[in-house]
C-alpha positions, 0 to 999 in steps of 0.5 A: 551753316545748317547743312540740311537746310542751306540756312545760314545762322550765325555767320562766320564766312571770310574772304578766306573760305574756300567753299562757302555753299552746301549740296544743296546750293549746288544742286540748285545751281545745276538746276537754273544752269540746265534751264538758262542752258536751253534758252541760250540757243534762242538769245540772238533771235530775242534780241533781234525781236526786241522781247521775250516769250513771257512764258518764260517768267511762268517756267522760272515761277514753276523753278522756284527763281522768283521769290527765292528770299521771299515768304512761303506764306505768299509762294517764296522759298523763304531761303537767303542771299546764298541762294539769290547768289546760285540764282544770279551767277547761273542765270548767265548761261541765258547767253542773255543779258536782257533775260536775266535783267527783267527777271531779276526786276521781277524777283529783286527789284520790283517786289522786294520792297512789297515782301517787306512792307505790304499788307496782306491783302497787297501780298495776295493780290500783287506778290503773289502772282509775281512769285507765280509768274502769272503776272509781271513787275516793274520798278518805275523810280527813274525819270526823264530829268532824274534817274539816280537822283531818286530826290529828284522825282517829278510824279506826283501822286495827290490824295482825293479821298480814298484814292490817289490821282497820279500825274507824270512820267516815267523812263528808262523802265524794265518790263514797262510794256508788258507789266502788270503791276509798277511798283512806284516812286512818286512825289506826295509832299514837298520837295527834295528825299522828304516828300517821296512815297511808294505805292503798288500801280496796276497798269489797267487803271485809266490814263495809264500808257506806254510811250515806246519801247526804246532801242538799246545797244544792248540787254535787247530782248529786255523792254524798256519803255517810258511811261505816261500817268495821265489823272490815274486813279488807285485806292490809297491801300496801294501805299507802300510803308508810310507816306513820305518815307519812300525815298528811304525805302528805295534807297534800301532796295536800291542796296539789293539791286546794286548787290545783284548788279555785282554779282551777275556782273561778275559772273559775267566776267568769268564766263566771257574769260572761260569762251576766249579761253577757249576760243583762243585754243581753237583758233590759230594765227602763224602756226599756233593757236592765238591762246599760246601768244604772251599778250593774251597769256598776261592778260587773261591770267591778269583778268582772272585775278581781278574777277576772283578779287571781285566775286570774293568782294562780292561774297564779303557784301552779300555776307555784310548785309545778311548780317546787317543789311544797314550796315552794308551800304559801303560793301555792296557799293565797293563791289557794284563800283570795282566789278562794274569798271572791271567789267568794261576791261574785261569784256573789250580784251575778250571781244577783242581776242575773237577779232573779227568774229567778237564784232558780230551779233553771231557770237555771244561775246560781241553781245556781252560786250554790249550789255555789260556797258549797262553796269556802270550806268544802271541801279546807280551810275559809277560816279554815284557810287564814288560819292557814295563811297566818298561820304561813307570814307569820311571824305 
């Protein structure tokens, strides 16, 4: 790793590094965590509100947070998956799950596939102000009859000379009341994976609405709506890559959210561990502080091993697929899979310490324990990474 630049060339981290960022991955660090700091005092008020100030996706532009990876020529630092990596474990300090979920979307899920496979003219007109936080992104391949069934895919999107007419429905989709721009999963062909393409949506196009903005149990200050295409007409530019080869590009995308699903699950884990840590030293129960009883001993000391076993697998599959991004599909799913289960443990025994209290909407923990339950549904449920991993064993 190039010390100057933070860059990594020909990669030699192993699970057995200690220490595997520069200064200026940790300057970085300290940088996002001072900013996700500040907007913590806010987290409950957002969520009860159902959103955000959308001022916020301006102050993480102006931090650099929102094209991390991407080209500089566009307004992105052009840097690697280290730096996303700082970005993701930092962004916890939001205490804010439904923050760091719509900006993730608008960095690593919305506008990746864009960066790769965009023409200039899209670049200028779509990623650009995304980077900038000027506008807002979304990813909209989930359906009401299929989520991570992307073959499965119902909008359709039929050619009429210059543009292309759009008809059907979306569900389940981050940022879908506010956003600027879809980037779209929609049906061009037949059926099944061969007939899925993308295409780049603005969402000022006629017959374009919103249904609602569905109620959560948790990531609550994140909107999440259905989406209704009724006749909308874009220009046939808006394609993204080839048509009909969309399923295979969401499938590669799909690969980085589900990497980034890991990693801010992660580091989740270890800061819910950190507060009952010392909750558990404050708070007393028959003369000594609750922390000091054995149960609760065994079973942090039992969930920091497995967190360490799950950041390190995480680490291995960002390594993996900055290596060969194709060849990392059985890395990053193990890590999605393993941290995500983890996840669900980990945040009921830490609810669970703060009694009473963890139950409340007061203190971050029983908001945490709300969000996490997403992980194991969202970017790919946990029974679809089982059969992932099954095929990809040999099974």
């Amino acid at each position: 790793m190039n010390e100057k630049t933070g860059q990594t060339g020909a990669s030699r981290i192993t699970m057995q590094d200690a220490d595997i960022f520069t200064a200026e991955h940790k300057a970085f660090r300290k940088t996002v965590r001072k900013w996700a700091t500040s907007l913590a005092p806010h987290s409950e008020e957002w969520d009860e509100a159902g959103i955000f100030p959308r001022e916020l996706f301006k102050q993480a532009a102006d931090l650099g947070l929102l094209g991390i990876r991407f080209d500089p020529k566009y307004g992105g630092l052009g840097l690697d998956w280290w730096w996303t990596t700082c970005f993701a474990e930092e962004l916890v300090h939001t205490a804010n799950a439904g923050i760091n979920m719509a900006l993730m979307v608008q960095s690593d899920m919305a506008t990746p596939i864009i960066d790769e496979l965009g023409s200039d003219e899209l670049k200028r007109e779509f990623l650009e102000p995304a980077i900038q936080g000027e506008k807002i992104a979304a990813l909209g391949v989930s359906e009401p009859g299929g989520g991570s069934d992307v073959a499965a895919i119902r909008t359709t999107a039929r050619r009429d000379g210059d543009d292309y007419v759009i008809n059907g429905q979306k569900l389940w989709i981050t940022n879908g009341t506010r956003a600027d721009f879809i980037t779209l999963g929609v049906r061009t062909g037949g059926e099944g994976f061969g007939g899925v393409s993308l295409v780049v949506f603005p969402t000022d196009v006629k017959g374009f609405s919103v249904g609602k903005s569905i109620k959560k149990i948790g990531n609550k200050s994140s909107d999440t709506a259905e989406l209704f295409f009724d006749d909308c007409r874009i220009p046939a530019r808006y394609l993204l890559g080839q048509e009909n080869a969309g399923f295979y590009y969401i499938m590669t995308n799909f690969q980085g959210e589900r990497l980034i699903a890991a990693l801010s699950c992660v580091a989740g884990m270890k800061k819910a561990v950190e507060d009952a840590i010392t909750y558990g030293k404050e708070r007393k129960a028959f003369g000594r502080p609750i922390g000091k009883f054995q149960v609760w001993r065994h079973k942090l000391v039992e969930h920091i091993t497995a967190i360490e076993a799950a950041r390190r697998l995480s680490y291995f599959a960002v390594d993996t697929f900055m290596k060969n991004p194709r060849a990392a599909v059985r890395e990053i799913t193990m890590a999605k899979l393993f941290a995500g289960d983890l996840s669900q443990r980990v945040l009921y025994d830490c609810m669970q310490m703060f009694g009473g209290f963890g139950y409340t909407t007061e203190y971050p923990i029983g908001r945490a324990w709300a969000d996490a339950r997403l992980i194991t549904i969202g970017g790919g449920t946990s029974e679809v990474m089982k059969e992932i991993l099954v095929k990809t064993s040999g099974l």
